[in-house]
C-alpha positions in Angstrom: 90.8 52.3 200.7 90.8 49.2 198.6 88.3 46.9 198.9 90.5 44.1 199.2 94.0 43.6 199.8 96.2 40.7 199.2 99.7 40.1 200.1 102.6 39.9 197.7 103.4 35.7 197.3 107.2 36.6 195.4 109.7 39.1 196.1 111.2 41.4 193.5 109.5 42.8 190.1 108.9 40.3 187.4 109.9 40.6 183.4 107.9 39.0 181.5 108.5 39.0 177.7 105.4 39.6 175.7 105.9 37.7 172.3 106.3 40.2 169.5 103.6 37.6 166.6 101.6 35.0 167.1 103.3 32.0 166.3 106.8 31.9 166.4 108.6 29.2 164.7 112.7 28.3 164.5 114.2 28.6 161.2 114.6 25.7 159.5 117.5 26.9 156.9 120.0 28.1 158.7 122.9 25.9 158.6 124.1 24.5 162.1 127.1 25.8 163.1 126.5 29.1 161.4 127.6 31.9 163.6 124.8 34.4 161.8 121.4 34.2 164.2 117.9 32.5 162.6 116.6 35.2 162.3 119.7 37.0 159.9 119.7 33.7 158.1 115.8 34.5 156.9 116.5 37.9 156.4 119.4 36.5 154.0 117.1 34.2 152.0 119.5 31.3 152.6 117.7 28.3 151.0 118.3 24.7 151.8 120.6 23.1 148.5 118.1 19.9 149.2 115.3 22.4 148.2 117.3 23.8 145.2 118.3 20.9 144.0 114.4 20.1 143.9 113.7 23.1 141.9 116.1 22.5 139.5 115.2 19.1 138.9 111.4 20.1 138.7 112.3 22.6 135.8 114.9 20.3 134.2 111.5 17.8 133.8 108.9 20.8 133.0 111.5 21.9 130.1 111.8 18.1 129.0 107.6 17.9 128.9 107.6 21.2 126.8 109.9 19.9 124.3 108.0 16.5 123.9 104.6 18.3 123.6 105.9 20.9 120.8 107.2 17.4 118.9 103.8 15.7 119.4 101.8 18.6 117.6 104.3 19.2 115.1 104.0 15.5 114.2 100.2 15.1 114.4 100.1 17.2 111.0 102.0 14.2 109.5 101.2 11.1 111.7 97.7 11.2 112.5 96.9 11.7 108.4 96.3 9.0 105.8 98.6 10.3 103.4 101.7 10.8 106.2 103.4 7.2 106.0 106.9 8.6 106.5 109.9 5.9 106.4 112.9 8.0 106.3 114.2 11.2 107.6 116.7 12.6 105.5 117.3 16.3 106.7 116.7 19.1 108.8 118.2 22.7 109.1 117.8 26.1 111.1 118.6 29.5 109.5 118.3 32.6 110.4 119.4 36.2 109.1 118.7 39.6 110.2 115.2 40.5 108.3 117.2 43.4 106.7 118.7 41.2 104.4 115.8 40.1 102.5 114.5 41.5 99.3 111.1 42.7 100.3 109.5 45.0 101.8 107.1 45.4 104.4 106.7 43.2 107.2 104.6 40.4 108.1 102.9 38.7 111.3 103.3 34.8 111.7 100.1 35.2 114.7 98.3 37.1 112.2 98.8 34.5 109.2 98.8 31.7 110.5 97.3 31.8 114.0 98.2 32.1 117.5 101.8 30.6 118.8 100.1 28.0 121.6 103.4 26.2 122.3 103.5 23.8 119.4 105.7 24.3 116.3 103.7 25.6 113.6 104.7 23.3 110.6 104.2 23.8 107.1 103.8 20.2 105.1 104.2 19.8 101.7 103.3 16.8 99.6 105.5 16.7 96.3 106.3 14.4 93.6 110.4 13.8 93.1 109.6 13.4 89.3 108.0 17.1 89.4 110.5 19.0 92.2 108.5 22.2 93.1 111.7 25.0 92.2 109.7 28.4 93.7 109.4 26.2 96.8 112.8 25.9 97.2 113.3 29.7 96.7 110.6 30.7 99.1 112.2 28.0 101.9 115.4 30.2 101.0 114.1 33.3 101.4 111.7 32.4 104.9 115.3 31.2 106.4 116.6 34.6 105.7 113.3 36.2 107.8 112.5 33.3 110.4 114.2 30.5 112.8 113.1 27.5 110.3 113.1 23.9 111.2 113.5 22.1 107.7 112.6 18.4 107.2 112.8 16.2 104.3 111.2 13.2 104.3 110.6 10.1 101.6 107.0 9.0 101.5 107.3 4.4 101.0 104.8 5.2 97.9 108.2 6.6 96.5 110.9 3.8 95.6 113.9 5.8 94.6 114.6 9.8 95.6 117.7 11.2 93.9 120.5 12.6 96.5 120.1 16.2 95.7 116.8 16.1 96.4 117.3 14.4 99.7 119.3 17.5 100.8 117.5 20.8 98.9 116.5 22.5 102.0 120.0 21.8 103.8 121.7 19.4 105.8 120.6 18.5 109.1 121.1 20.7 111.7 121.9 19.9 115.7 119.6 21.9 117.7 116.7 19.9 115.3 115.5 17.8 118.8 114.5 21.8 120.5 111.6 22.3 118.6 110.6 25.4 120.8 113.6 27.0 119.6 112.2 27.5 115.8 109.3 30.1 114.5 108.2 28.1 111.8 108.5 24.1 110.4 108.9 23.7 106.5 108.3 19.6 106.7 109.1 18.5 102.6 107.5 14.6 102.0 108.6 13.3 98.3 105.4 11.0 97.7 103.9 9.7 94.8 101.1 12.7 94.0 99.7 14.0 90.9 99.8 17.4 92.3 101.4 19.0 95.0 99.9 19.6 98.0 100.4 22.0 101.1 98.7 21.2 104.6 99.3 23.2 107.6 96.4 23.1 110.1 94.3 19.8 109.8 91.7 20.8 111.3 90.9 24.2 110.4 92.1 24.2 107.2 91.5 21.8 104.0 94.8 21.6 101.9 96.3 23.6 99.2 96.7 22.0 95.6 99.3 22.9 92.9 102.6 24.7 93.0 100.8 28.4 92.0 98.9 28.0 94.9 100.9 27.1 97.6 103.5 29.3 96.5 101.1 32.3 96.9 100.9 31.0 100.5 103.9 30.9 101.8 105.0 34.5 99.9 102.6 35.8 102.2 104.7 34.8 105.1 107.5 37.0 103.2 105.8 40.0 102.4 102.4 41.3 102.0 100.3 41.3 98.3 100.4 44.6 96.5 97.9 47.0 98.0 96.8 47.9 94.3 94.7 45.2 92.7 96.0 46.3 89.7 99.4 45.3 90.6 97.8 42.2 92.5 96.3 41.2 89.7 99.6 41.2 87.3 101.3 39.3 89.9 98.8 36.8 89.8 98.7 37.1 86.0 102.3 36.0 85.7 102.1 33.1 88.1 99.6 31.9 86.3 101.2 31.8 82.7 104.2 30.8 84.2 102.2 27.7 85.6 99.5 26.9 83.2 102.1 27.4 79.8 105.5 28.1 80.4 105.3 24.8 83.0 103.2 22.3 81.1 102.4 23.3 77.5 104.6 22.8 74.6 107.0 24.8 72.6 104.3 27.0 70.6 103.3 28.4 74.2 106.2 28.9 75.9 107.6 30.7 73.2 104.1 33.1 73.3 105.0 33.3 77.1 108.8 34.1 76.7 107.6 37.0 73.8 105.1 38.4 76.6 108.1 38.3 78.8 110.3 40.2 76.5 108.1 42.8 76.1 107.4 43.5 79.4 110.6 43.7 81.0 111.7 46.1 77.8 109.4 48.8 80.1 110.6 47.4 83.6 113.6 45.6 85.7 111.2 43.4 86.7 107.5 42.0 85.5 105.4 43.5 87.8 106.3 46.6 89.3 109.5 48.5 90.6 110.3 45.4 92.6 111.3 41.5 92.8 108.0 39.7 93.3 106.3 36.4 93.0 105.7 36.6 89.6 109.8 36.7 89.2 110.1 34.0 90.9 107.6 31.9 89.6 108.7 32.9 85.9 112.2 32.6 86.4 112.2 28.9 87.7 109.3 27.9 85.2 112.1 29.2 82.2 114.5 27.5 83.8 112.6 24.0 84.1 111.1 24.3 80.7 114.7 24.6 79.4 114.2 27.4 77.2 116.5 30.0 78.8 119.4 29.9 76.3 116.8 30.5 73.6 115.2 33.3 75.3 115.2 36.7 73.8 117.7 39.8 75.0 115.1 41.2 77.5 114.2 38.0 79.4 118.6 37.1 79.8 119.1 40.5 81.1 116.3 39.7 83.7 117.6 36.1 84.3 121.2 38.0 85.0 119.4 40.4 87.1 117.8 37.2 89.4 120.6 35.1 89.4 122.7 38.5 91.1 120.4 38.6 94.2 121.3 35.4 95.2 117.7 33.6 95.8 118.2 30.7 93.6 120.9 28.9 94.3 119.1 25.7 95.5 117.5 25.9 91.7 121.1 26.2 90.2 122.4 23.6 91.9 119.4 21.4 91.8 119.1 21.5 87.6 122.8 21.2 87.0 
């Protein structure tokens, strides 16, 4: 027997409906008038177009803000420098061919050489002097459009009163994605300034520039392909660049025509001057023969080999550029 006993208030059995969460909420995206229920409408993943419209507009400004800080670094290798009082833009260009297409071998990481990718263009800058145009530069600017996405500048330094129009346009004419920085792997920036010696800067703070043509020329082959493991073969490289240079470039007739007997000889052994393959030290030779004007002159040997460059097609911004 119960110890108490209470009389039934309400007639019938009562339903009660035991919430199935916590908190439950209406769903604020489903359209009105839709005949699907809330909770089909969540299961969808129907989003209000107020709220994609927002997104859109938040990535339309994020991509905006990317773009402007890839310009700013880019430019604070040239702006924020004494030596970087740039008055005109003249040119820029993007190329870009399958890596198969080049003449060397091996391959070759931009992170490795030159440092981690951190969102801002990484820009190569190069002081020259129109009276001295730097010929392997333009070959190597040829040849890293052939293996990277390159953003090419020229610009005319106010030290510098005159610039002739072929140099105004070596590395290209301008191209029409230039604005999208982000879109390039590496910036080849060309100033035509009044300097007794050509000059390379690429990171201004961690790194103190490059002087002279031999120099920075080494640098940027680098980017192409890797030195010759042997330091034998290293070392002739070297060798060549360095007569090419130091005589062929800026002695008088007496050298160069030591330099263009050397020449001979060598490439009476091999199709090129150091090695089974095209190398630096042909390029450097080749445009230092060329700018010396002593390539009519030159023996049987050293036409054969200027034949030989002209056929892979690398020097066509020298050709057009001396003629």
């Amino acid at each position: 027997m119960p110890m108490y006993q209470v009389k039934r208030v309400c007639g019938g059995d009562i339903k009660i409906d035991l919430p199935t969460c916590m908190y439950k909420l209406p769903n604020i995206h489903a359209q009105h008038g839709d005949s699907c229920t809330s909770e089909h409408a969540l299961q969808n993943g129907d989003v209000d177009p107020a709220v994609k419209a927002l997104e859109a507009r938040q990535d339309e400004i994020m991509r905006k803000l990317y773009e402007l800080k890839a310009a700013v670094e880019g430019l604070a290798k040239t702006v924020t420098t004494p030596d970087a009082d740039l008055d005109l833009t003249v040119s820029s260009s993007l190329s870009f061919k399958s890596s198969s297409s080049t003449t060397f071998k091996g391959t070759t990481d931009l992170d490795t050489l030159l440092g981690k990718d951190l969102g801002a263009l990484r820009d190569i800058v190069i002081n020259a002097n129109p009276a001295q145009p730097p010929l392997t530069l333009l070959v190597l600017h040829s040849l890293l459009c052939q293996r990277y996405r390159v953003l090419s500048t020229v610009h005319v330094h106010s030290s510098v009163a005159n610039v002739p129009p072929q140099l105004l346009s070596c590395l290209g004419p301008r191209h029409p994605d230039s604005y999208a920085r982000h879109m390039f792997q590496l910036g080849f920036t060309l100033i035509w300034k009044d300097v007794p010696k050509l000059q390379m800067k690429f990171s201004i703070r961690n790194m103190c520039p490059i002087e002279g043509e031999a120099n920075v020329a080494r640098f940027l082959f680098k980017l192409l392909a890797p030195y010759p493991s042997d330091p034998a073969l290293a070392t002739l490289v070297d060798s060549w660049v360095d007569k090419a240079f130091l005589q062929l470039a800026e002695c008088g007739a007496k050298k160069q025509a030591a330099v263009l007997r050397a020449l001979n000889s060598a490439l009476g052994h091999s199709a090129w001057l150091a090695g089974p393959e095209f190398s630096l030290a042909d390029i450097a030779c080749y445009c230092c023969v060329l700018q010396s004007g002593s390539a009519s002159s030159a023996p049987a040997n050293v036409q054969r080999w200027l034949k030989s460059c002209e056929n892979l097609g690398h020097f066509g911004p020298v050709k057009q550029l001396l003629h």
